[in-house]
Steps between C-alpha positions, in 0.01 A plus 500: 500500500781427268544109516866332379447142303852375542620124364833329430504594122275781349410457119423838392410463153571687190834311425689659769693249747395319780526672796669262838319602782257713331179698606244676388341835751106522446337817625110458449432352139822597352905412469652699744878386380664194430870375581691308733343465795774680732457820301110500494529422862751757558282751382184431655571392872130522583394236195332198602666211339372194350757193450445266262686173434669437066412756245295858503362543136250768335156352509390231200271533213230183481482489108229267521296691699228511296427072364587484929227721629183498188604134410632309865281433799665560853317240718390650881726291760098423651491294130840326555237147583283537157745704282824422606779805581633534105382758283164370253478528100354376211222190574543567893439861446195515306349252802510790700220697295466875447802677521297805660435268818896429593716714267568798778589252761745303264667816396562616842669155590699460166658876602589390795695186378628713275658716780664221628720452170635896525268624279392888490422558142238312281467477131220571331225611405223309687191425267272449778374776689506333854790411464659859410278614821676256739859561378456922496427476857780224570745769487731301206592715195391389165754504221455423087496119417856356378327309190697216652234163547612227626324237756349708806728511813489697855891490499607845301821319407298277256451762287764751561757234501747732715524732757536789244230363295293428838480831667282801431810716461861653652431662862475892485535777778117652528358175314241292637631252760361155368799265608510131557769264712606151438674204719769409265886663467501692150333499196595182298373299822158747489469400111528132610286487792282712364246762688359276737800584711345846555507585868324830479328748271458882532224690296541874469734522806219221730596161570230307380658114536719402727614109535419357869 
């Protein structure tokens, strides 16, 4: 089924200009067409179509991906009472003891808050081999590291600094569909608020987060 993502401004990427009332058509994994929405509509009257509220943007790249998933631990909401609900390291991490024992299980959770800031591409390489196992099967693509440090953060905007900078590149007819919405009216107020304003993400043409 070919599936229309329509919101009020569509960022396509690749310098080109923002589009007003902008889509994107998904057919399986892939970018069916992009455009204003009337057009993509036009042509396929038998699309289901997704509405989103603010901006449609290619997915995100988490450039920390890597100090986030080997060096972060992603408490389990059943350890909010003894560990809290923010993410462990340094002295509170080594309390925890082998890495072998809760690595997987962190990885798995750190993904998904991950998926909640837009992101569909990951930096790497990972060192550790559980991690690599648990992010292969995740579905996210893994790109070359940036060389950029810089203190650890699950907003993308941290380190890309811009939506240009932020996003794992320009939308393209046949590409994969990774795509990611946000509440906010255009992209200085997405810069500003940052990508904790994301309202959905889509991974290879499936929506894997959705805001309640």
């Amino acid at each position: 089924m070919l599936t229309i993502h329509a919101a009020a401004l569509l960022l396509p990427g690749g310098g080109r200009a923002p589009v007003p009332g902008g889509a994107v058509a998904v057919r399986d994994a892939v970018v069916a067409a992009f455009g204003p929405y009337e057009e993509l509509a036009a042509a396929h009257p038998g699309a289901r179509v997704r509405r989103w509220p603010g901006v449609l943007t290619p997915g995100l790249v988490q450039r920390d991906a890597v100090r986030l998933l080997e060096e972060w631990y992603f408490p389990d909401p059943r350890e909010a009472d003894a560990l809290g609900t923010e993410p462990l390291t340094g002295a509170a991490l080594d309390a925890l003891g082998p890495a072998e024992t809760w690595r997987a299980g962190s990885v798995r959770r750190g993904l998904q808050q991950m998926l909640r800031y837009g992101t569909t591409h990951l930096a790497g390489p990972f060192t550790d081999p559980a991690v690599g196992t648990v992010v292969t099967r995740s579905g996210l693509t893994v790109v070359p590291p940036s060389g950029d440090r810089g203190e650890p953060a699950l907003d993308p905007f941290v380190r890309g600094r811009d939506v240009p900078g932020a996003e794992h590149g320009p939308l393209t007819g046949g590409g994969r569909a990774d795509l990611a919405v946000f509440d906010v009216p255009d992209a200085t107020a997405l810069r500003t608020a940052g990508a904790r304003t994301c309202v959905a993400t889509v991974l290879g043409g499936r929506l894997v987060y959705r805001r309640r």
